[in-house]
C-alpha positions as CSV (number, residue, x, y, z in Angstrom):
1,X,78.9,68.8,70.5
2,X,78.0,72.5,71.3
3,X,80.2,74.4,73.8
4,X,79.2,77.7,75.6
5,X,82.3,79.4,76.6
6,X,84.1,77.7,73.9
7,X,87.4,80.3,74.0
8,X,89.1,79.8,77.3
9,X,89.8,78.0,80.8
10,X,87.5,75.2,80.7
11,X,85.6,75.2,77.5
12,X,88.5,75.6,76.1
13,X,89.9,72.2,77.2
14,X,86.9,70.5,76.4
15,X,86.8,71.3,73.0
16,X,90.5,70.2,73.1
17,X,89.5,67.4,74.4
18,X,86.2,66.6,72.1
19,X,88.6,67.6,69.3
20,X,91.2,64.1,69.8
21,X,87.6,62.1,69.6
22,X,87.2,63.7,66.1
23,X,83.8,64.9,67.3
24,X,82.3,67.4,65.2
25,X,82.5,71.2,67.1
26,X,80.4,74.0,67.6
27,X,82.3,76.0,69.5
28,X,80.3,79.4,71.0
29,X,82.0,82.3,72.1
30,X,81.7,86.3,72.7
31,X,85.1,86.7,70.8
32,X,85.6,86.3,67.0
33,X,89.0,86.7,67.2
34,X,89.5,83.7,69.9
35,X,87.0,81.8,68.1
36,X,89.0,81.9,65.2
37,X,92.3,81.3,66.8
38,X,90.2,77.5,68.3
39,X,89.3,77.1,65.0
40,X,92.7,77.0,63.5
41,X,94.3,75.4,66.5
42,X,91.6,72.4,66.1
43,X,92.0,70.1,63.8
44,X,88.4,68.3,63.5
45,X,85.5,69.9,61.9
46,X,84.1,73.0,64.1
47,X,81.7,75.6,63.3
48,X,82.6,78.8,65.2
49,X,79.3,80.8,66.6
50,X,80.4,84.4,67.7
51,X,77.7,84.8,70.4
52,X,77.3,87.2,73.6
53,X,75.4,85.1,75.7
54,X,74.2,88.0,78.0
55,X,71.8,89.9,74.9
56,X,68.3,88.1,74.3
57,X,68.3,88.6,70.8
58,X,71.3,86.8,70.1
59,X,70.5,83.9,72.5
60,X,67.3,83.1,70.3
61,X,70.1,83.3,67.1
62,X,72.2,80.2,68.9
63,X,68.4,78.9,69.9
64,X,67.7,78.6,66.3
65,X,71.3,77.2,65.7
66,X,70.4,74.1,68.1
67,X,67.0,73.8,65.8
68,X,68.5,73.4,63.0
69,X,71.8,71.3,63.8
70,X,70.3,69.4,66.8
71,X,73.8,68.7,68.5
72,X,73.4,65.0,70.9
73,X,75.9,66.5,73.3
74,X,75.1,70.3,74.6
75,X,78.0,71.7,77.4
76,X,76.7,75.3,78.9
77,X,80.2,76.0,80.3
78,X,79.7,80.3,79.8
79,X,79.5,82.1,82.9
80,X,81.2,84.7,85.2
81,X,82.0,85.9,88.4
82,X,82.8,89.2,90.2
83,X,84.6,89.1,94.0
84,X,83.3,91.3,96.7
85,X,80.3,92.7,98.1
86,X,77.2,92.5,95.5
87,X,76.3,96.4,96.2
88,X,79.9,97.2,95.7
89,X,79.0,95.8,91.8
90,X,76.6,97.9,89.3
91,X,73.4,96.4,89.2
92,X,74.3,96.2,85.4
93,X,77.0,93.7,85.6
94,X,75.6,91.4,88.4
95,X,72.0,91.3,86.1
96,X,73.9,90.7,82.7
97,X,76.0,87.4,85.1
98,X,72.2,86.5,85.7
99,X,71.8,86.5,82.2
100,X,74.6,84.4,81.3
101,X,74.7,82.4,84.5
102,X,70.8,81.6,84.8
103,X,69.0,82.4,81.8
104,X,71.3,81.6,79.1
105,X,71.4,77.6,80.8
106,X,68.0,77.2,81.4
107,X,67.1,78.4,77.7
108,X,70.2,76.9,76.2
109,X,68.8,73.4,77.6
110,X,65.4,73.8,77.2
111,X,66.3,74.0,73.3
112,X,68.5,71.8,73.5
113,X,66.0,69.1,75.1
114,X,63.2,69.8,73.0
115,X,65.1,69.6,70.0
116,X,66.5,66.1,71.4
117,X,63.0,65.3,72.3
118,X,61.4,66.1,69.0
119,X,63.7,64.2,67.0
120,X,63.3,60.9,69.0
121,X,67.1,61.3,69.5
122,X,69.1,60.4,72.9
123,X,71.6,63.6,74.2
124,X,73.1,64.8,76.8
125,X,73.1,68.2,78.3
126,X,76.1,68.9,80.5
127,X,75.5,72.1,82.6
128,X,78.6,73.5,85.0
129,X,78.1,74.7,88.1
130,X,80.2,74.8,90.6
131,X,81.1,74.1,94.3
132,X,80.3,77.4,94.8
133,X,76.4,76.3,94.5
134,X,76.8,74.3,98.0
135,X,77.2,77.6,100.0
136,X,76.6,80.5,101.0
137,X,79.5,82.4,99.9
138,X,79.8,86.2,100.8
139,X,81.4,88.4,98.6
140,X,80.9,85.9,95.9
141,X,77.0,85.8,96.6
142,X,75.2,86.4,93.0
143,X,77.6,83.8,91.7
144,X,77.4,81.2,94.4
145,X,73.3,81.7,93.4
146,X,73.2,81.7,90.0
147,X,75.5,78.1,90.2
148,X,72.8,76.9,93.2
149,X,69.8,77.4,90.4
150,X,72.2,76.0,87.5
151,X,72.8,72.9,90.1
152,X,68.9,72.4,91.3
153,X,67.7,73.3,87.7
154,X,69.6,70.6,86.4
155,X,68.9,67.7,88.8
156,X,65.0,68.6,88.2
157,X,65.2,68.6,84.6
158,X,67.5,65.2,84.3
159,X,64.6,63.5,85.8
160,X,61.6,65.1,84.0
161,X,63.9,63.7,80.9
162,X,64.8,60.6,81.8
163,X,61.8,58.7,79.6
164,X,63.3,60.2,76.8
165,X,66.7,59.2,77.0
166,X,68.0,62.7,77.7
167,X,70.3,63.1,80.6
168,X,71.0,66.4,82.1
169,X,74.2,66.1,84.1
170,X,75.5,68.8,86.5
171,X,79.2,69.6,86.8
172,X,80.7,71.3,89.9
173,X,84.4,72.3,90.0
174,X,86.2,74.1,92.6
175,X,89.2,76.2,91.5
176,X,91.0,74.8,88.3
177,X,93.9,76.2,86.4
178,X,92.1,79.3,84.1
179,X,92.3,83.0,84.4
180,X,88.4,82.9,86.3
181,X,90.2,84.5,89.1
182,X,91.6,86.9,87.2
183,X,88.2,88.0,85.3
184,X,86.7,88.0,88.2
């Protein structure tokens, strides 16, 4: 199983969770140090991938990754939020959530699919969203939109996959216990 956001709040507790099924981990993160800390805490294989999902370059590095180790079960859990009016934010910071939010997903499962497809083997791609993706949410709007295309992206591609045995499944939490309020 690979796992974006592999270091905290929800990810976190998935691999946790993966972990008592002694399923094998690739756990993906932005922080060597935290991914480190999983690694030692876990006690069922993992391989740790230290990679900032908002830079191109090193989403075609975890692109390759999938190639090569053709994980059955893919879970893009990375994203972010910021509170308050989207012109109070730098463009920066709302563009690089798009990149994590949006892009990072929809080429995360892409590969992911593909790679399923190509090898004649069943999978499933778990994308979250969240409830967020259901409104219109001011001060809260980029986010609320990138989880709306994460949401409709997924429910298109689970049924352009379907012939191949390859589900693409769409969590969508409200507020759980993690520091998400915090960061954001």
């Amino acid at each position: 199983a690979l796992i974006t956001g592999a270091t905290s709040g929800l990810g976190k507790a998935l691999c946790y969770a993966l972990a008592q099924e002694n399923i094998f981990l690739i756990a993906v993160g932005r922080d060597i140090h935290k991914l480190q800390l999983l690694a030692a805490e876990i006690k069922t294989p993992i391989r740790i991938v230290q990679v900032d999902l908002s830079q191109t370059h090193q989403r075609a590095s975890l692109c390759t990754l999938i190639q090569e180790l053709c994980p059955d079960l893919v879970i893009n859990n990375a994203g972010f939020g910021l509170y308050g009016p989207a012109i109070e934010h730098s463009l920066e910071l709302s563009q690089e959530m798009i990149q994590v939010n949006i892009q990072a997903v929809m080429e995360v499962s892409i590969e992911a699919a593909s790679t399923l497809k190509k090898a004649k083997k069943p999978g499933l791609i778990l994308n979250i969203a969240s409830a967020a993706a259901f409104f219109s949410y001011p001060n809260f709007s980029v986010y609320a939109a990138s989880k709306a295309f994460v949401y409709r992206f997924s429910e298109a591609l689970d049924l352009e996959l379907s012939a191949y045995n390859i589900r693409v499944l769409t969590a969508c939490p409200g507020q759980i216990a993690t520091d998400f309020r915090q960061k954001a």
